[in-house]
gemmi code that builds the backbone of each chain (N, CA, C; Angstrom):
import gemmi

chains = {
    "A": [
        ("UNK", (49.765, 89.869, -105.845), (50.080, 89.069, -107.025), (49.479, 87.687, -106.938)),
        ("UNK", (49.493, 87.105, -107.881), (49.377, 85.684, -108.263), (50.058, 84.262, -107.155)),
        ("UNK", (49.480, 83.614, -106.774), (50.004, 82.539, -105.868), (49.201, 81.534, -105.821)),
        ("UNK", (49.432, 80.417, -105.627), (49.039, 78.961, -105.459), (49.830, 78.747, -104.213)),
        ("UNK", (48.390, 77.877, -103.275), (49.413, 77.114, -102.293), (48.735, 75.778, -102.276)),
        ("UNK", (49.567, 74.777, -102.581), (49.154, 73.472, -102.531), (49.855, 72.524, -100.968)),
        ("UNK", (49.089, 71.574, -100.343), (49.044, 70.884, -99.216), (51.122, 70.609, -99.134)),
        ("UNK", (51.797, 70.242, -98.273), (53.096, 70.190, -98.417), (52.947, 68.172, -97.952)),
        ("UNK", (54.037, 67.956, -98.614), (54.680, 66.907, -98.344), (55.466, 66.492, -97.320)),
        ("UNK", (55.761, 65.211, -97.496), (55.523, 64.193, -98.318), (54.366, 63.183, -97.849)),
        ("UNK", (54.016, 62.990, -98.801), (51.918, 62.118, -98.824), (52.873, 60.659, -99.058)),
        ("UNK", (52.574, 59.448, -98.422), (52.767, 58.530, -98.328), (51.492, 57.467, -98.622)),
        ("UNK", (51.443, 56.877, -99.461), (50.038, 55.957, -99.937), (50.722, 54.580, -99.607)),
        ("UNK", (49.726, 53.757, -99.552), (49.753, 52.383, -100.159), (48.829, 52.343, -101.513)),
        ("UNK", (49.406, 51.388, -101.890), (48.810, 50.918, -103.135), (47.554, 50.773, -103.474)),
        ("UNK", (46.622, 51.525, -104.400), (45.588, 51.231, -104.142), (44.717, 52.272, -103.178)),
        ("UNK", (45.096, 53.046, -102.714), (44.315, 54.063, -101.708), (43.881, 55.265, -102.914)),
        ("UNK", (42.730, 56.068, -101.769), (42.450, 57.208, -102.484), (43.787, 58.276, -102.200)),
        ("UNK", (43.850, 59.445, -102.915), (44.488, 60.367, -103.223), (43.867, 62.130, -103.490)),
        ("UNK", (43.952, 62.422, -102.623), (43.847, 63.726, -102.427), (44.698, 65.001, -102.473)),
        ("UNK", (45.171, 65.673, -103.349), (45.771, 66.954, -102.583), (45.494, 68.184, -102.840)),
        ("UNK", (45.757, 68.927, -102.008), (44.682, 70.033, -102.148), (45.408, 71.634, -102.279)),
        ("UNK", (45.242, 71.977, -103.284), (45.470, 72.854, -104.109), (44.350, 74.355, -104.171)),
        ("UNK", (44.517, 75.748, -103.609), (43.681, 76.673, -103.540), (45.107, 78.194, -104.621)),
        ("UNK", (44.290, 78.899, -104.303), (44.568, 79.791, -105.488), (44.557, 81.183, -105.422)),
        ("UNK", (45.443, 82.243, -105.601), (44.965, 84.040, -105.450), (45.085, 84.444, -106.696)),
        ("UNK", (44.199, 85.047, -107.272), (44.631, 85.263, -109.057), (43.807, 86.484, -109.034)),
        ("UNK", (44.215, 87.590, -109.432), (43.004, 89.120, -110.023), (42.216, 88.904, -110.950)),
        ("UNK", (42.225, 88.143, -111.753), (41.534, 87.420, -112.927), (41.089, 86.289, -113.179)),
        ("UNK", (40.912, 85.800, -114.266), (40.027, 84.270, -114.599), (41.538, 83.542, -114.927)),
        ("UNK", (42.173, 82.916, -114.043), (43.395, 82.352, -114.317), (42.929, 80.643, -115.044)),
        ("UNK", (43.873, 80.164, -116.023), (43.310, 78.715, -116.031), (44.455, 78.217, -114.991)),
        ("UNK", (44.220, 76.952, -115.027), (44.566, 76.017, -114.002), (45.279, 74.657, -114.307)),
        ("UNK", (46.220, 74.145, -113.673), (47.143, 73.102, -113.781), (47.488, 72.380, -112.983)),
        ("UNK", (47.677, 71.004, -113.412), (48.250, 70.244, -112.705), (49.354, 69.627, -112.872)),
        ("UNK", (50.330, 69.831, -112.998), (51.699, 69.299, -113.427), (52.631, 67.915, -113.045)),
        ("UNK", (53.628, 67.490, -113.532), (53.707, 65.992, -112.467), (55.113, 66.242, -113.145)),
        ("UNK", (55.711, 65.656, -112.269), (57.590, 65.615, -112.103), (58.325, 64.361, -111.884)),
        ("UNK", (58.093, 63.328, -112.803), (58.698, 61.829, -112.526), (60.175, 62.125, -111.946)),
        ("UNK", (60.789, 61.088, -110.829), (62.312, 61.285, -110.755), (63.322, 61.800, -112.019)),
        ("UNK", (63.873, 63.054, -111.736), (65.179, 63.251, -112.864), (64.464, 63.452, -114.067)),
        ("UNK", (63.107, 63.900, -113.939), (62.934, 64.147, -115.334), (61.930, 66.030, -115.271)),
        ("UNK", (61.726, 66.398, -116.396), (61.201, 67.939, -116.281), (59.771, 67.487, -116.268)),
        ("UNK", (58.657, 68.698, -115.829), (57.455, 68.573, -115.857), (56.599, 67.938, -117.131)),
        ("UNK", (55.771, 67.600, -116.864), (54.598, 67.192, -117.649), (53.315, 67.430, -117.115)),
        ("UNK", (52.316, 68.211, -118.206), (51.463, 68.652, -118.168), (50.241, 67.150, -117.728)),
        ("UNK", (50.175, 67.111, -116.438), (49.046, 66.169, -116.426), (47.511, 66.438, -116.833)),
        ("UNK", (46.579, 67.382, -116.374), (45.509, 68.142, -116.750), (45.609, 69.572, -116.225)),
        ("UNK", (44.340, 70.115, -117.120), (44.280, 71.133, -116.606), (42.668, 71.653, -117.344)),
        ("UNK", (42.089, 72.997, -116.426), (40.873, 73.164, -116.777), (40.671, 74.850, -116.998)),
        ("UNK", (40.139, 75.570, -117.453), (40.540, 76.774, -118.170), (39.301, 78.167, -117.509)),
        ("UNK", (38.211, 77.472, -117.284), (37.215, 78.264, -116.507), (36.165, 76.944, -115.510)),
        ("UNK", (35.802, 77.867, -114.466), (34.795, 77.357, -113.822), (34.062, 76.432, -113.662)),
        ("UNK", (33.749, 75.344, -112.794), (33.666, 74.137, -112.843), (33.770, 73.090, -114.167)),
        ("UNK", (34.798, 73.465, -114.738), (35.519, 72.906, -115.821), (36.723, 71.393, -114.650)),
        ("UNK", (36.115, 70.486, -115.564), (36.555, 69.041, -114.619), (38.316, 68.815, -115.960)),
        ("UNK", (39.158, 68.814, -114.885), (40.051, 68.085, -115.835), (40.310, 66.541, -115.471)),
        ("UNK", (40.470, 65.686, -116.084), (41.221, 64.372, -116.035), (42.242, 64.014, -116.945)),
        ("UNK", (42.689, 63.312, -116.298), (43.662, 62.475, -117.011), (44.153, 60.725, -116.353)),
        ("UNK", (44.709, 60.139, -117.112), (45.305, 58.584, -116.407), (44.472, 58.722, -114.751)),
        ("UNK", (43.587, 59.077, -114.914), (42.741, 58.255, -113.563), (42.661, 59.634, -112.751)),
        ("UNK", (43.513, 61.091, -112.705), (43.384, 61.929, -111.932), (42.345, 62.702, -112.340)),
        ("UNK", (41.404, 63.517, -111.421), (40.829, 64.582, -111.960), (41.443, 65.446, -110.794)),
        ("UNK", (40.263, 67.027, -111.405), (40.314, 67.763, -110.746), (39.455, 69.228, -110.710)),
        ("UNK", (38.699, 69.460, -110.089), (37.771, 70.532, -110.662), (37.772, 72.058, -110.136)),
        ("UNK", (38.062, 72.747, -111.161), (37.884, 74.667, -110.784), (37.230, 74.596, -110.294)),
        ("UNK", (36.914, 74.876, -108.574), (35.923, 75.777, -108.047), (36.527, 76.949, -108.238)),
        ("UNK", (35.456, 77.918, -108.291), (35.783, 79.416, -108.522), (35.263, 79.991, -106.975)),
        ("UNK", (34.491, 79.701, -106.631), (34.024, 79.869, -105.305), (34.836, 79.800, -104.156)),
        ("UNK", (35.831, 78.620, -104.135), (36.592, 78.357, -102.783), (37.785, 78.444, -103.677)),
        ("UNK", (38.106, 78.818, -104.809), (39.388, 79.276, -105.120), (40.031, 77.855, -105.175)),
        ("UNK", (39.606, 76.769, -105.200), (40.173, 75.477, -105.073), (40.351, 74.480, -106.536)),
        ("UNK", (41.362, 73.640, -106.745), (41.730, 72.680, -107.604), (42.336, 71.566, -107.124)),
        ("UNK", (41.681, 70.903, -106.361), (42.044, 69.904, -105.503), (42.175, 68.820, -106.331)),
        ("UNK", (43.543, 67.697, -106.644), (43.675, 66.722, -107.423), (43.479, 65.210, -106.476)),
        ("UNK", (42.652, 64.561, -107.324), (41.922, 63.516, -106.853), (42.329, 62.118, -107.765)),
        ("UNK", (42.314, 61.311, -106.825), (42.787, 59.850, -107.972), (42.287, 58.573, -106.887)),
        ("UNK", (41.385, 58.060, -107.609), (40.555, 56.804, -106.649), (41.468, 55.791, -106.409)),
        ("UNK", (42.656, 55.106, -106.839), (43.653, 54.053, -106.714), (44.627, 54.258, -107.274)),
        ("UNK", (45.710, 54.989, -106.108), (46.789, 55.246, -106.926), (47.982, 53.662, -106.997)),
        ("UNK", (48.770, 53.926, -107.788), (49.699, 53.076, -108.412), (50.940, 53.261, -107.983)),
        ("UNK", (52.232, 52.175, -107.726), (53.421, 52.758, -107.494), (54.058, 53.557, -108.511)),
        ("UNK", (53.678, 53.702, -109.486), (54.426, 54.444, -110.849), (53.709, 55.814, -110.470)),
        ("UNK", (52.675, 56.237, -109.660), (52.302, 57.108, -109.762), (53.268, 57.816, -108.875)),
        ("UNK", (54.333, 57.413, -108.108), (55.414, 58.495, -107.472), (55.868, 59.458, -108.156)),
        ("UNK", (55.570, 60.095, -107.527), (56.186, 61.866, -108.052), (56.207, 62.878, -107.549)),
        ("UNK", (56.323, 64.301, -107.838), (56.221, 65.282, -107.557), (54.615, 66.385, -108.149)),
        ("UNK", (54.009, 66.652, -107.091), (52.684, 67.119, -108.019), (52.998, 68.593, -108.086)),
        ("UNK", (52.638, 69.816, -108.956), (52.994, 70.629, -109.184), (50.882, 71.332, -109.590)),
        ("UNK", (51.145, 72.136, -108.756), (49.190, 73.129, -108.914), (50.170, 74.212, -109.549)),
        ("UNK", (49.038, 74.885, -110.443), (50.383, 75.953, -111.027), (49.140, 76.896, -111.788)),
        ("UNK", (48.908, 78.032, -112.149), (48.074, 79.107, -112.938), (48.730, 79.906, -113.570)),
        ("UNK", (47.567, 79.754, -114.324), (48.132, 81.269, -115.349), (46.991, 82.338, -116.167)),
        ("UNK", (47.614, 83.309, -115.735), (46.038, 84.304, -115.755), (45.669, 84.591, -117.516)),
        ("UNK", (44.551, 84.336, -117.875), (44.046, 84.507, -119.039), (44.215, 85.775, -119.557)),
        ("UNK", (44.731, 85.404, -120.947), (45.112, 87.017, -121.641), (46.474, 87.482, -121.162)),
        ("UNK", (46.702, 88.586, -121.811), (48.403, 88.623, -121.572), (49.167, 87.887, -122.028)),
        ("UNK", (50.615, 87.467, -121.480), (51.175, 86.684, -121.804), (51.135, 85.240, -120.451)),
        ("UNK", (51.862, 84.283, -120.603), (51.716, 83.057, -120.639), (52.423, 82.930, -119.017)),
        ("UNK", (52.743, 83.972, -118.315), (53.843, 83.307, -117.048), (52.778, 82.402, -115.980)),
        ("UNK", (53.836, 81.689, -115.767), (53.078, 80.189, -114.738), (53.317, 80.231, -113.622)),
        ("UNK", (52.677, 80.768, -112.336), (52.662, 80.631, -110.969), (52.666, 78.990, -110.551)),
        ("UNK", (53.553, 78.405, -109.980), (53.695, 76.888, -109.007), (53.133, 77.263, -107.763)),
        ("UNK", (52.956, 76.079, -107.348), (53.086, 75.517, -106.033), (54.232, 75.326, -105.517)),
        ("UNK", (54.226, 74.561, -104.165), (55.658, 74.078, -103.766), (55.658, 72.862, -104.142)),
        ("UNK", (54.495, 72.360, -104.919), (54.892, 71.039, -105.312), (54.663, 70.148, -103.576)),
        ("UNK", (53.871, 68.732, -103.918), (54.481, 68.046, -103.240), (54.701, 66.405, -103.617)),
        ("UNK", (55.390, 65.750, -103.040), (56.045, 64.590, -103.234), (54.922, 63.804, -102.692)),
        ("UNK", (54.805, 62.877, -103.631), (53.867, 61.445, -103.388), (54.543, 60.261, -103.415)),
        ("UNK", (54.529, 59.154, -102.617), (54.921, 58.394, -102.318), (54.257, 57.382, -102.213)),
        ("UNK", (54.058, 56.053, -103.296), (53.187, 55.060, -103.149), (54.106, 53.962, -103.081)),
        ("UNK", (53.525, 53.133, -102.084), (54.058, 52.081, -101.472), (53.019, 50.577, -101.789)),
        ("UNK", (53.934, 49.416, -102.452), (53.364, 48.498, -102.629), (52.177, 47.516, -101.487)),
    ],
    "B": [
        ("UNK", (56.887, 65.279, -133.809), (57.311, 66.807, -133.771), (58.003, 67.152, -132.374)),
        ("UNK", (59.131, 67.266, -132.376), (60.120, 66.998, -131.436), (59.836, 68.050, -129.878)),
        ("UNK", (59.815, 67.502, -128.868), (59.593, 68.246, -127.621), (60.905, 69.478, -127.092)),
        ("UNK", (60.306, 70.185, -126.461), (61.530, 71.044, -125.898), (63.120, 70.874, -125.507)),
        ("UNK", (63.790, 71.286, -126.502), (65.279, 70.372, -125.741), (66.157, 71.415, -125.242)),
        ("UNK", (66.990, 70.792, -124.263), (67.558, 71.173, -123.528), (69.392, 70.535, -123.510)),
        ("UNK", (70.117, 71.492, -123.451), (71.569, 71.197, -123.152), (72.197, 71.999, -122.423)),
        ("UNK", (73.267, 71.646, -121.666), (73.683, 70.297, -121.500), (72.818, 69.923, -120.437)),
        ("UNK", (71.945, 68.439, -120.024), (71.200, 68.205, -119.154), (71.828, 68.198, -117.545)),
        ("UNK", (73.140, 68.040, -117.714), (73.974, 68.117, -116.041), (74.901, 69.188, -116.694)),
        ("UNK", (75.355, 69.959, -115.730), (76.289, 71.240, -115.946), (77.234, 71.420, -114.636)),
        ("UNK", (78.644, 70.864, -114.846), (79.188, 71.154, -113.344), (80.497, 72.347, -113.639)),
        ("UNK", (80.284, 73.297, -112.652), (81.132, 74.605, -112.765), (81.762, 75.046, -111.669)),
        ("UNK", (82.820, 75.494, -111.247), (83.577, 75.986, -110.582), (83.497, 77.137, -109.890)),
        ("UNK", (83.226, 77.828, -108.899), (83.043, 79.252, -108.716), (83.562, 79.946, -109.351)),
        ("UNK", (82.776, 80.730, -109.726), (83.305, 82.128, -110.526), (83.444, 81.735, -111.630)),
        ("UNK", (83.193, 80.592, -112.629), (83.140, 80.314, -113.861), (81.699, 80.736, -114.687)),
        ("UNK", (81.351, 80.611, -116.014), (80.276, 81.038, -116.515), (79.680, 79.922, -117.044)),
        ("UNK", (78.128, 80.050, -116.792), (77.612, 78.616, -117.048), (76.697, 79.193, -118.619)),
        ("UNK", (76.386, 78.181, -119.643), (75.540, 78.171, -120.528), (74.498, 77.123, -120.743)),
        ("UNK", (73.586, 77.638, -120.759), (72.313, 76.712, -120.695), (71.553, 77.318, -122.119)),
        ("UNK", (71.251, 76.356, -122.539), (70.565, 75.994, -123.768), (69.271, 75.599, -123.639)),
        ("UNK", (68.470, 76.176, -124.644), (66.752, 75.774, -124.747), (66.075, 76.252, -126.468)),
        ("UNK", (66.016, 75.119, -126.614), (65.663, 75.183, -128.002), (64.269, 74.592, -128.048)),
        ("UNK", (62.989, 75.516, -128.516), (61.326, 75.169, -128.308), (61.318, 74.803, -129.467)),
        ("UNK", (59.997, 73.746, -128.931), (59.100, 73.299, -129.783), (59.118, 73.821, -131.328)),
        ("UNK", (59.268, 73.067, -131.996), (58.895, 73.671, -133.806), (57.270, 74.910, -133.779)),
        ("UNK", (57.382, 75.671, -134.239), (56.510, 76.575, -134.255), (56.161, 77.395, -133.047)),
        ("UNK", (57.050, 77.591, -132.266), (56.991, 78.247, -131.289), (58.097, 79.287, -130.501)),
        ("UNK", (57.247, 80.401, -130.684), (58.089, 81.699, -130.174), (57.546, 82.203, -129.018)),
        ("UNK", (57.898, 81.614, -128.256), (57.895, 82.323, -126.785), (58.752, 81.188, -125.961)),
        ("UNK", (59.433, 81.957, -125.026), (60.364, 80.809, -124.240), (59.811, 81.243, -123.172)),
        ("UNK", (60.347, 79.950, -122.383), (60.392, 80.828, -120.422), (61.826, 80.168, -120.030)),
        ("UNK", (61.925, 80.705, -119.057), (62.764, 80.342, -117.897), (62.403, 80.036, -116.510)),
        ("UNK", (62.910, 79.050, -115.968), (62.361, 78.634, -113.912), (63.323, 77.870, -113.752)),
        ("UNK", (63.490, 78.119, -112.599), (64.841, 77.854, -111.513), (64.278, 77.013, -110.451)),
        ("UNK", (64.148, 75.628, -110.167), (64.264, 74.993, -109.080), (65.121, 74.641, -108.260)),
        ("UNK", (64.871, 75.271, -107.121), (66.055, 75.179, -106.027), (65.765, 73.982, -105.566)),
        ("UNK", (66.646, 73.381, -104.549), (66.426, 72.149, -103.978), (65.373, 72.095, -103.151)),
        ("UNK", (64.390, 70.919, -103.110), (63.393, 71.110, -102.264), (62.205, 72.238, -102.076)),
        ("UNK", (62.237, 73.065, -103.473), (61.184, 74.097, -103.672), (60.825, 73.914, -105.079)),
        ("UNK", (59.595, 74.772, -105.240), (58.937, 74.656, -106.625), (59.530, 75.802, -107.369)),
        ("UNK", (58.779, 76.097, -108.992), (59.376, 76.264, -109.781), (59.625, 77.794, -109.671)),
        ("UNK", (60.239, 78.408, -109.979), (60.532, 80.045, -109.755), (60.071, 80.526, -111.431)),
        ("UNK", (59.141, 81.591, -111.891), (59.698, 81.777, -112.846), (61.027, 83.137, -112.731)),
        ("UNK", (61.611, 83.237, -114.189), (63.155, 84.086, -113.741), (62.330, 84.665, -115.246)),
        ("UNK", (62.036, 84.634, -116.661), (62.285, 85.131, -117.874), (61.673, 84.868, -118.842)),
        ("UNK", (60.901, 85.856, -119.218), (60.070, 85.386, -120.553), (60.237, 86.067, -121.975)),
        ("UNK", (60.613, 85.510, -122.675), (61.484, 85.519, -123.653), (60.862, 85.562, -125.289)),
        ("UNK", (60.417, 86.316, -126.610), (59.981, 86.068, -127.634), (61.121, 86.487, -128.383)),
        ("UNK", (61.006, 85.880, -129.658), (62.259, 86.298, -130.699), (62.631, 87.644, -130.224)),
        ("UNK", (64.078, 87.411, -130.188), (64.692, 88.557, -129.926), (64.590, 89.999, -129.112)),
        ("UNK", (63.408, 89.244, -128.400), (63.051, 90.513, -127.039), (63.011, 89.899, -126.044)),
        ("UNK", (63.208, 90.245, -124.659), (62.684, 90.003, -123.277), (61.116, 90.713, -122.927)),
        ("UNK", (60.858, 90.134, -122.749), (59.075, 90.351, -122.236), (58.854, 90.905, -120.745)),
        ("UNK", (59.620, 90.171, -119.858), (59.594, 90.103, -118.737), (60.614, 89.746, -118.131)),
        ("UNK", (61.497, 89.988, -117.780), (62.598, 89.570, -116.962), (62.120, 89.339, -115.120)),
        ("UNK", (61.242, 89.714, -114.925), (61.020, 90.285, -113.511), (61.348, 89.258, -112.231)),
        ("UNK", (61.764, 88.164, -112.251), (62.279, 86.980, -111.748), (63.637, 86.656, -112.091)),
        ("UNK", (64.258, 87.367, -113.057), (66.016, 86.961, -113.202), (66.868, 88.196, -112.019)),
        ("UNK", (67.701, 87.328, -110.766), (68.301, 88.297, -110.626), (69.066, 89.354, -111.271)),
        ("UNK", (69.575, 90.615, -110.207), (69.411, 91.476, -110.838), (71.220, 91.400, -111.120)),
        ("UNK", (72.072, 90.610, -110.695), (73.332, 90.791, -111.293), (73.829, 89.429, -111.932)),
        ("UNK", (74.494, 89.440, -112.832), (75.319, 87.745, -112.906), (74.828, 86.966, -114.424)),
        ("UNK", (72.812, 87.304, -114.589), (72.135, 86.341, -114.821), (71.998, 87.308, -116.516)),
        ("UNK", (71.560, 86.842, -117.250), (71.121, 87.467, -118.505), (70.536, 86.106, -119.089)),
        ("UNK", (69.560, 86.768, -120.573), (69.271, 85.329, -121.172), (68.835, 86.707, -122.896)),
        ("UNK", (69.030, 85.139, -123.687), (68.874, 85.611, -124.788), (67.887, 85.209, -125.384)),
        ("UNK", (67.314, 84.978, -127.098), (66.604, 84.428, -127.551), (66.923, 84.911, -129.285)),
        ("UNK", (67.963, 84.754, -129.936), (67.973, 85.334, -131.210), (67.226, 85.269, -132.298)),
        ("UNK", (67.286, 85.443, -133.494), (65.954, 85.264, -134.196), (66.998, 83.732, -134.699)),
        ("UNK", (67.772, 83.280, -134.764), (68.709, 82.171, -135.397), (68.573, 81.236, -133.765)),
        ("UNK", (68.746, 80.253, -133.758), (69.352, 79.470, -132.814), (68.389, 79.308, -131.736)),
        ("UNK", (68.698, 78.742, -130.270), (68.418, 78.226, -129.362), (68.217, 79.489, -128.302)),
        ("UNK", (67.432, 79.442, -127.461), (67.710, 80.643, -126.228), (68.879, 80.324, -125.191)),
        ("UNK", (69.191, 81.174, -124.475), (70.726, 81.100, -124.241), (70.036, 81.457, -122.487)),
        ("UNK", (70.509, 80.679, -121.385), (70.117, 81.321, -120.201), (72.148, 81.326, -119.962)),
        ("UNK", (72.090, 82.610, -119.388), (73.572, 82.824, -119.170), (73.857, 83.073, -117.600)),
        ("UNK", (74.899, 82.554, -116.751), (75.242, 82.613, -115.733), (76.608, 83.163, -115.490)),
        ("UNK", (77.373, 84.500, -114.864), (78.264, 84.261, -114.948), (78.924, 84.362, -113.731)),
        ("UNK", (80.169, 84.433, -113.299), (80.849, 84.325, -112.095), (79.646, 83.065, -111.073)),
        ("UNK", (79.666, 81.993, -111.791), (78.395, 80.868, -110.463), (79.228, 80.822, -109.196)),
        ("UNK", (78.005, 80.828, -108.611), (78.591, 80.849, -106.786), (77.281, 79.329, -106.260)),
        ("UNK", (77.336, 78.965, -105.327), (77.122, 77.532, -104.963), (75.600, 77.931, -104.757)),
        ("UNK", (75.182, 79.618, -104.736), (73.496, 79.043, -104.347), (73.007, 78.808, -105.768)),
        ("UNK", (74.213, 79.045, -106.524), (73.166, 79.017, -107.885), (72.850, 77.680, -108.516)),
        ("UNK", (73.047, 76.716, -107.672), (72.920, 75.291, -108.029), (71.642, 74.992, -107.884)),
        ("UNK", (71.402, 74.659, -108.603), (69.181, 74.159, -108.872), (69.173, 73.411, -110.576)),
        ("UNK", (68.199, 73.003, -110.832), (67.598, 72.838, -111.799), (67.041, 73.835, -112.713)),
        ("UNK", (66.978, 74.417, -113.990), (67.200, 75.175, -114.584), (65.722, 74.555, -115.754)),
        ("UNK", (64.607, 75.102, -115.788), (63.797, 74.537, -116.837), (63.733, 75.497, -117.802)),
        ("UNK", (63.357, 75.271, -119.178), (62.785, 76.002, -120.193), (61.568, 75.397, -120.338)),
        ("UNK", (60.640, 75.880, -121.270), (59.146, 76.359, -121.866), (59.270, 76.759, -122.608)),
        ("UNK", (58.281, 76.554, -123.536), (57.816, 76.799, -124.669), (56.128, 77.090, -125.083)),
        ("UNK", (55.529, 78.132, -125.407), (54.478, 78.015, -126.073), (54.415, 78.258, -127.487)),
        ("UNK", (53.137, 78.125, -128.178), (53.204, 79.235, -129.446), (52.534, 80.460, -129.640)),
        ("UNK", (52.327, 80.786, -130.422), (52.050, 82.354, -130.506), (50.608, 82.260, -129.853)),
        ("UNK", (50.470, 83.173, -128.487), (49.280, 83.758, -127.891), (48.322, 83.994, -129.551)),
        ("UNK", (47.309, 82.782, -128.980), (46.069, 83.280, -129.519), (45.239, 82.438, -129.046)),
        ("UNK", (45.044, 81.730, -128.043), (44.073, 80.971, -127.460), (43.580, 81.104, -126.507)),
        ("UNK", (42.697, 80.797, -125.915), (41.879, 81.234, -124.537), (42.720, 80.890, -123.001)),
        ("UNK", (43.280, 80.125, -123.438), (44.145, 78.820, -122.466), (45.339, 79.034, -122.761)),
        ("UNK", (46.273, 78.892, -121.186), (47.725, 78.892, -121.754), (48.633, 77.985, -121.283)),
        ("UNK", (49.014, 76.897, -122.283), (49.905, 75.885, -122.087), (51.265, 76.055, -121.871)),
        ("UNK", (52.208, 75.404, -121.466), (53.455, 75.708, -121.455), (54.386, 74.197, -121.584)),
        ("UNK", (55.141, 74.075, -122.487), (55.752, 72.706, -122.596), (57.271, 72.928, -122.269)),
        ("UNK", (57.399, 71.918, -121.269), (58.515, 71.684, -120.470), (59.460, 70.897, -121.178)),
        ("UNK", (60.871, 71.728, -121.335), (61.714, 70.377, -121.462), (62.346, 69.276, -120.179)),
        ("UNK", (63.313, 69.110, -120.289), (64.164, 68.312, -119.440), (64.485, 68.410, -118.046)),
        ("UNK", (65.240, 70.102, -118.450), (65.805, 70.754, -117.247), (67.100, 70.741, -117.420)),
        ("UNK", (67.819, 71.378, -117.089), (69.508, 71.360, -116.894), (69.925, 71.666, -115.067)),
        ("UNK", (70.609, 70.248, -115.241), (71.194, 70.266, -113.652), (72.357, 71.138, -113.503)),
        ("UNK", (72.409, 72.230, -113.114), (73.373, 73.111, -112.680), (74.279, 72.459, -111.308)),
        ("UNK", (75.486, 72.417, -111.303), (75.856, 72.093, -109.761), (77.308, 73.018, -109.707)),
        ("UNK", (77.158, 73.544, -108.569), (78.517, 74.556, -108.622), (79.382, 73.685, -107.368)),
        ("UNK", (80.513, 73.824, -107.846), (81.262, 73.588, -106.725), (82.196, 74.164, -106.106)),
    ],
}
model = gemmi.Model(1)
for chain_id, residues in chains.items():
    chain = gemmi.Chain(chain_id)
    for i, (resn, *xyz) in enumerate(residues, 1):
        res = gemmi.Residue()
        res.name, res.seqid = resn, gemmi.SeqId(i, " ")
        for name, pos in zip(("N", "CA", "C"), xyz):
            atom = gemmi.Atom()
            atom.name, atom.element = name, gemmi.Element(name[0])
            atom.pos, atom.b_iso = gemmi.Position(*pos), 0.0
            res.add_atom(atom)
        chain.add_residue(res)
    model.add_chain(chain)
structure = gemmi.Structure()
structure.add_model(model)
structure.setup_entities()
């Protein structure tokens, strides 16, 4: 079946550092791809996401690009922010059919002034 | 155009009592989900849901748990007799009708389940 495993927590930044986490993928099909974000006490939000093959998503400063090759969606952000604390969520969903969403375990980011 | 809502956002229950969770999608949209976050893990899905059918249940356990979706009202995730593992976070989803290449899913709130 379907699985995402993204890097585990907790990622600790200072302010201002690069941001990496790394996100790979098992899908039977052309799954699209997600990146999700989980502010404290609140439900997900769709940060980006990219739908086929070196298809780049961004958003507020993150990207992130389908390799199809290494099965990878590694989310990237050149200076992260303390507001950027959260929970990151890699997540797929296989094209066609219906709509169910494979997660990650999610992990917790932690930026420090 | 109003986002996914959710009631009640905290839910505290007693063992062996029955919990109701509420999820009312997006305007123009018939398909629900269901996911269960346990503490310290990611999202489970449990139930996928279109007017008045189950699609997929294949993630709702198999005793206790049911969920609805009528053609009137809100989808209904139902719990009954709660016992303390069933304490997690409780999300709904929403899409609209499959016809796009890409598949989005809009999150509401969540409902905090806590059994005691």
């Amino acid at each position: 079946g379907d699985s995402v495993t993204q890097m585990e927590g907790p990622v600790t930044l200072s302010e201002e550092a690069f941001l990496t986490i790394n996100c790979t993928y098992t899908a039977t099909g052309y799954p699209s791809l997600f990146w999700y974000v989980q502010y404290p006490g609140e439900g997900l939000q769709l940060l980006l996401k990219a739908t086929k093959a070196d298809d780049k998503g961004s958003n507020k400063g993150f990207e992130a690009t389908y390799r199809k090759e290494t099965t990878s969606f590694h989310l990237e952000k050149g200076s992260v922010q303390v507001s950027d604390s959260a929970v990151y969520f890699c997540a797929l969903s296989e094209s066609g059919g219906y709509q169910k969403v494979t997660f990650g375990i999610g992990t917790k980011l932690q930026v420090i002034p | 155009n109003a986002g996914v809502m959710q009631n009640p956002r905290h839910l505290v229950r007693r063992r062996g009592q029955e919990a109701r969770l509420r999820c009312s999608p997006m305007k123009g949209h018939s398909h629900v989900y269901w996911y269960r976050q346990l503490p310290e893990e990611g999202l489970k899905f449990m139930v996928y849901l279109q007017k008045e059918n189950i699609i997929d249940e294949s993630g709702m356990p198999k005793e206790r748990f049911s969920a609805e979706f009528p053609k009137e009202g809100p989808s209904i995730l139902r719990i009954q007799q709660v016992v303390r593992g069933d304490s997690a976070a409780y999300f709904c989803a929403s899409s609209p009708r499959a016809a796009s290449s890409y598949n989005e899913q809009f999150f509401g709130p969540g409902t905090r389940l806590t059994v005691l």
